[in-house]
N, C-alpha and C positions, 0 to 999 in steps of 0.2 A: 416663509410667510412674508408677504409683500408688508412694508411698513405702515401702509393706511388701513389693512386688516390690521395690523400688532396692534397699532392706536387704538381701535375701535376696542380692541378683546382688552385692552388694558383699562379701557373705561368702563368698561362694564364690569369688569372684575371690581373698581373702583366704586360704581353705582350700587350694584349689592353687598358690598362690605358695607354703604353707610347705611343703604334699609335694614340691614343685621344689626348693625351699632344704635339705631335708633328704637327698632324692640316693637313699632307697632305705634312709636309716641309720635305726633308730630313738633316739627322744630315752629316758634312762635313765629308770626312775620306781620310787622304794622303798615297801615295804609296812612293818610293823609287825616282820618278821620281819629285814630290815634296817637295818645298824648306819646311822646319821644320819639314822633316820627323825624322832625326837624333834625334832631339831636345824632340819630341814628345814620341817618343820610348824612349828613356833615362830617362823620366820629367813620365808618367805616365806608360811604360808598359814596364819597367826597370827588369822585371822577368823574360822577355822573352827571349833567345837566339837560334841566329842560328849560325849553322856550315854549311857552303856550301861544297859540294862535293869538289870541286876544289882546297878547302883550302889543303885538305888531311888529314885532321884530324884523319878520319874514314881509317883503313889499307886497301888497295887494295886488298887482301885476302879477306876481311871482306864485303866489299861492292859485291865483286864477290860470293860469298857462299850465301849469306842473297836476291840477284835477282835475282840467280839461284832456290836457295828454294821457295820464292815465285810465281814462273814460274809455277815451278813443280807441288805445292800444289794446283794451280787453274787447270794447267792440271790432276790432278789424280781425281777432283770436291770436295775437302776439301772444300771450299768455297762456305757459302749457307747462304741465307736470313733468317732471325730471327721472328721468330710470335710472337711480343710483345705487351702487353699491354697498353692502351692510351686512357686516359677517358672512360675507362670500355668497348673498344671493342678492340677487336682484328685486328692489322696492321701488314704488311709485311714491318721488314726495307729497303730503297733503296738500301743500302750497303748490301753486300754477305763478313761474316765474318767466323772466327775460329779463336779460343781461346789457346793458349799454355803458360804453367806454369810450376810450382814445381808439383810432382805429388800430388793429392789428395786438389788440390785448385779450387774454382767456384767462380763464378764473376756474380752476377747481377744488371740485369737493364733492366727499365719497364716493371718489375712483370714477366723477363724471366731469369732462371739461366742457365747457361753455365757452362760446365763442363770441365774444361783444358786438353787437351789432354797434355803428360807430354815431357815437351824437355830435360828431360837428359838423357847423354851419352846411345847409345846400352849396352845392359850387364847388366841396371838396373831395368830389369823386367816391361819396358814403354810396353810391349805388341804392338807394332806395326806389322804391315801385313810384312813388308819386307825391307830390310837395306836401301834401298832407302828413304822409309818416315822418320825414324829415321833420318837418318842423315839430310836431312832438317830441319825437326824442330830442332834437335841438335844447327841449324844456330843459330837462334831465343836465345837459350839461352847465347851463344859466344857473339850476340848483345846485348845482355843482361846485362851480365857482363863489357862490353865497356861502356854502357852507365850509370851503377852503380859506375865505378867510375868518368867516368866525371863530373858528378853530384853529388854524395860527394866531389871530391878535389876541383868541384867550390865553391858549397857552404860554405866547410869548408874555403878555401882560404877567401870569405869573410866576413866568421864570423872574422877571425884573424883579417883581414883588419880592422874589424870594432872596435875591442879592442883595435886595435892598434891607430888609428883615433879617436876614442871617438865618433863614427858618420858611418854612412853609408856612405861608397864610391860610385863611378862611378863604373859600370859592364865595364870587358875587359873580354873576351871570355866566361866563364860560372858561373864569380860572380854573384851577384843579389845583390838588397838591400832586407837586410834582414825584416821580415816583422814579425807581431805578428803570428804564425805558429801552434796556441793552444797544445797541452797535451802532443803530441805522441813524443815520444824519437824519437832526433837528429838520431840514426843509424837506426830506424825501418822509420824514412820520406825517406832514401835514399835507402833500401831494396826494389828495383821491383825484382816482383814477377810472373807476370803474362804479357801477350801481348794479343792484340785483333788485332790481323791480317785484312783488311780492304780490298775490293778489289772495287774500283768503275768503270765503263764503261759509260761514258755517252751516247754514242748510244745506250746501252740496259736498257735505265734506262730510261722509258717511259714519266716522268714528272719531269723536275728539277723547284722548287719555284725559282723565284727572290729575293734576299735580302732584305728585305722591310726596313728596316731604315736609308740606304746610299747609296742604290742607288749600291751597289759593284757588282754586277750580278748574274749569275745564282751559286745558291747553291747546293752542292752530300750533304752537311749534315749541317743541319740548329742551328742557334746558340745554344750553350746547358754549361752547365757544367759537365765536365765527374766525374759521380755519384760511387758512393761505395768504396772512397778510403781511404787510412790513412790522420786527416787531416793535411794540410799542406805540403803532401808529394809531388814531384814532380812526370811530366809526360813525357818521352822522347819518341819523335816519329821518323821515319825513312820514308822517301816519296820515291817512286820509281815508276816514270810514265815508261809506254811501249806501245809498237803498236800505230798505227794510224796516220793521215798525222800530229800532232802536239810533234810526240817522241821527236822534240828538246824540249821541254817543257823546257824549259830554262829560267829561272827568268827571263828574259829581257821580255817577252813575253807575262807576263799576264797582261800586261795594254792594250795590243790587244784582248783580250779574247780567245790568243790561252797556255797557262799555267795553272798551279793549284798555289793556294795559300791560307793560314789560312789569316783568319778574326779576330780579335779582338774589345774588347770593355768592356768600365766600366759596371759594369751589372746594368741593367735598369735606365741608364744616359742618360742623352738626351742633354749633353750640351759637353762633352768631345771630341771630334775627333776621330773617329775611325782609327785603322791601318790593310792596310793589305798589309802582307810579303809573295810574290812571292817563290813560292817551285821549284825548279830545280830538277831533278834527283837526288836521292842519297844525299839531301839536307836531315839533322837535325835538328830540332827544339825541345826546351825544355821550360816546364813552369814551373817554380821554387816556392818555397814557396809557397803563398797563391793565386800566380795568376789564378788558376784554382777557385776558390772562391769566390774571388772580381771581375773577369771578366769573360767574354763570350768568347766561339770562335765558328768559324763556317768555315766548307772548301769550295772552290769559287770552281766549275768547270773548267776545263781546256777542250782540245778536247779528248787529249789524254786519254787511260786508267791508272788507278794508283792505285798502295797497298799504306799502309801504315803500319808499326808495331809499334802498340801506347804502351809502357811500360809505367806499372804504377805501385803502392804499394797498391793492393788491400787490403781493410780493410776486415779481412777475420777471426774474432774473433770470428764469426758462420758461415762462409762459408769454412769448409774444413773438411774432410774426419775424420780427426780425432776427430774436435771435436762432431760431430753428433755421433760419435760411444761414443766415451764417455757419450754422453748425453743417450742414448740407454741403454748401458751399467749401469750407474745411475738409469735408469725406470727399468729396469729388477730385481734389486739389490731387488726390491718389491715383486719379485714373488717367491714364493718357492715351491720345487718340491719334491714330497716323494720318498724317492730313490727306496722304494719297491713297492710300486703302481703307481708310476708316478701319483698322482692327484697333482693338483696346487691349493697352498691357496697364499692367499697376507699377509705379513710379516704384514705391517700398513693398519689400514682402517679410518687412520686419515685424516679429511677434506685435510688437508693442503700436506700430502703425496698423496693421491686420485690423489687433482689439479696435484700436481706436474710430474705426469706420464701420466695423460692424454694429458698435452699441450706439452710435451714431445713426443706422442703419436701423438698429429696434426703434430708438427713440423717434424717428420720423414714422415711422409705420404706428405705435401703439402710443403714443401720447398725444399723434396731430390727426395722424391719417383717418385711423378704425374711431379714434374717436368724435372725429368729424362727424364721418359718415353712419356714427350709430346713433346721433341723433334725426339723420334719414334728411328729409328737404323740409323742414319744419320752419328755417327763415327762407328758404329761396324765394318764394312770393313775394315776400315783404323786401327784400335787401339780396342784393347778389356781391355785394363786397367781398365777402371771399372767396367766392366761386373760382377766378383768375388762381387768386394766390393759391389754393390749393388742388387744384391743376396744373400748375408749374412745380408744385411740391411734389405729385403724384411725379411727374418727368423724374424729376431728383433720385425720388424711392426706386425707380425703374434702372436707372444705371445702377444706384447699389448693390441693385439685382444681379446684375453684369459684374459689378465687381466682388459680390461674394462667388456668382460662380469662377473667375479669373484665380480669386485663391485657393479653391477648390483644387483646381489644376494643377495650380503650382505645392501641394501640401499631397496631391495624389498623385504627382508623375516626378519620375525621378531626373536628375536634370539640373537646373536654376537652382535649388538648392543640396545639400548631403545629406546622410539618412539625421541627424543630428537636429537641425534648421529644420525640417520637414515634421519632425517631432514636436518641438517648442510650436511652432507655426498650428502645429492643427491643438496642442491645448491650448495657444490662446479663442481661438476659435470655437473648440467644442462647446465649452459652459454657454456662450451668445447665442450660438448656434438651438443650441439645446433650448433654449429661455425662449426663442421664437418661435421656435413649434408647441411648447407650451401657452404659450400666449395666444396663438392664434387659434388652440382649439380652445381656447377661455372665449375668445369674442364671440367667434362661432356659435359656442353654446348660450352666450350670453343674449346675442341677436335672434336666438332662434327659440328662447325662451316663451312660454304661456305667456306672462304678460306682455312681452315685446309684439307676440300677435296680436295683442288687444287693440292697437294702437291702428290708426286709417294708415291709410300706404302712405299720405306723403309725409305722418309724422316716426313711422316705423321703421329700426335702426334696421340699415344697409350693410348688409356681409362684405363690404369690399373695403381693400383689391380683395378677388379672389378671383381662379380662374384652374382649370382644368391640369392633368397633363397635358404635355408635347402641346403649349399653346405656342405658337411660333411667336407672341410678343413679348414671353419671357422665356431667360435662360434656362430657369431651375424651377423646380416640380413647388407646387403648394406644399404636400407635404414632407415633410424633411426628413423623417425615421429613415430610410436608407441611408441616407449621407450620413446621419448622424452615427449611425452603424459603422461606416465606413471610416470617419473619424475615431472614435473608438476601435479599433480592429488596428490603427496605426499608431495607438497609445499601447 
């Protein structure tokens, strides 16, 4: 079982132990309207802060440029539902998202990766279709930077505060009590890097769940913790409801069920009081420290429609352009080419060199490649930023091709090594080996799935690579059950 399935089945084992525990009762949870709500928020979910539109925190520039770009980008259809993975079948998120970042950063979650279209400035080779999209996401990054430092000057503010007291203070606008925050350096927790753009419509969202454990009402996006980050870093979001007879969406509002508001809670507590804080227009909220860890949140439906742009500090120490190319770059470093005949031998045919380019060899094909291409051409219109780079990728995957079959040879013909070496050589090989032809009848099936047809052709995930026997542009067959036999047969 892949680890992002084990996660999932251990959560749910976790979610039905607390509906069991709870009997049918719901747990209490105060709003604003609520005598100890103050008390409550302060005493258990002390990480959280909001900045209301009205306060003005956020520059009237600023708010204007970021729900005008959000306008824009659902009007151009930037904005498209997700086919992710969840207990090993494939679902459509209710949310209609897109992704903007630094360039050459991805972000995943539930066995889907996204690829950041890049928000900075025109001029910097972001490849977009026309000045127009540029400069909208341009926005995204400007909020960006707003919210990088509100979020270090709080936290740093009460780190002082806290040397200075000997103790954690009381939060006044974006302190926090600081909290154990594990490994990741102080300036890389406050580094966002990436936004997940959010667009929810509850008229066109054909099924909202009810909140099941307080009772809080209908949920656009059900309790969760947002997964793949640095830990301990924080997350700042930006709400911006529009259209519909509930546009005042106005914090006073969501005790009638006509607003949006985050949900919180201790994660799989059953005794703690839940909170939930009312979103207005143009409203800020942020979770500091560990609260993304030790709690849960969930967003309540409103009437109205609403984006959000969720900034975070994606942990991105294998998710980004460069370092896959380095990794690439590393398995190639194996293959050597004769300048006068162009044959190709492998430098090492050492077990432990082998392994190390073959899983190098998956890692480029089922983390960058199929997942590219199974979200089909859904930005090529808007942005061709990676078009290049994963073209040059595909080159890379194609020698590996070359050099898995080079070890093949050398593990199937006697020779270059003793019956001994040729042994060690093909078990390091087989388990890789094995895992790749599993995988790829996973995409297969995953690409060729009932919902994956639902979707127009140029948002519908692409089977590729994929290509025939005896195609003369690759060494070794699609599929692999022979060799893998053969492999086997030499163990």
């Amino acid at each position: 079982m892949k680890r992002s399935d084990a996660s999932v089945k251990e959560k749910e084992i976790k979610r039905q132990k607390l509906l069991q525990d709870l009997e049918g009762r719901q747990i209490p949870f105060l709003t604003p309207r609520d005598a100890g709500f103050q008390q409550l928020w302060c005493s258990r979910y002390s990480s959280l802060a909001v900045q209301r539109a009205e306060e003005g925190a956020v520059p009237r520039g600023l708010h204007e440029a970021v729900q005008a770009a959000l306008s824009m980008l659902l009007q151009r259809g930037c904005f498209l539902r997700d086919l992710v993975r969840i207990r090993e079948r494939d679902v459509f998120t209710a949310v209609s998202r897109v992704l903007l970042g630094r360039p050459g950063l991805t972000y995943k979650y539930l066995g889907t990766r996204l690829f950041a279209l890049p928000w900075e400035a025109e001029g910097s080779g972001s490849g977009y279709s026309d000045r127009e999209l540029s400069t909208a996401c341009q926005a995204f990054e400007e909020l960006n930077c707003y919210f990088c430092t509100e979020v270090e000057s709080g936290m740093m503010r009460d780190r002082a505060k806290e040397e200075e007291d000997g103790a954690a203070g009381q939060r006044d606008s974006l302190s926090s009590a600081q909290a154990d925050v594990g490994t990741a350096p102080f300036c890389s927790r406050t580094q966002l890097n990436v936004t997940l753009l959010n667009y929810m419509d509850p008229a066109q969202m054909s099924y909202l769940k009810e909140e099941p454990y307080f009772g809080m009402g209908r949920m656009a996006v059900s309790w969760h913790h947002d997964e793949g980050l640095v830990p301990g870093s924080p997350v700042a979001v930006y709400s911006y409801s529009c259209g519909g007879s509930a546009d005042a969406g106005s914090a006073e509002s969501v005790e009638d069920g006509g607003g949006w508001a985050v949900g919180l809670k201790v994660a799989w507590d059953i005794h703690t009081p839940g909170l939930m804080v009312p979103l207005g227009s143009g409203d800020c909220y942020y979770m500091l420290d560990d609260l993304n860890t030790t709690h849960q949140h969930c967003v309540l439906a409103g009437q109205s429609a609403r984006f959000s742009s969720t900034h975070r500090a994606a942990e991105c120490s294998t998710g980004t352009l460069g370092y896959i190319q380095r990794r690439s770059r590393a398995a190639l470093d194996n293959l050597l080419t004769d300048p006068v005949s162009g044959s190709k031998t492998l430098h090492s045919v050492e077990p432990s060199a082998l392994r190390r380019c073959e899983e190098i060899h998956n890692e480029v094909e089922f983390e960058w490649l199929r997942q590219y291409w199974f979200q089909g051409r859904r930005f090529e219109k808007f942005c061709s930023w990676w078009s290049q780079p994963m073209q040059k990728l595909e080159e890379a995957w194609r020698e590996m091709e070359t050099m898995t079959q080079l070890a093949l040879a050398v593990v199937d013909k006697e020779g270059r090594l003793d019956k001994k070496s040729r042994r060690e050589a093909a078990e390091a090989l087989l388990p890789i080996i094995a895992e790749r032809q599993e995988l790829r009848q996973l995409w297969r099936t995953r690409c060729q799935s009932r919902l994956a047809q639902t979707l127009p052709a140029d948002e519908a995930p692409m089977f590729h690579p994929y290509w025939r026997d005896h195609d003369p542009s690759l060494p070794l067959p699609f599929d692999l059950k022979t060799i893998i036999q053969t492999l086997e047969s030499l163990l």
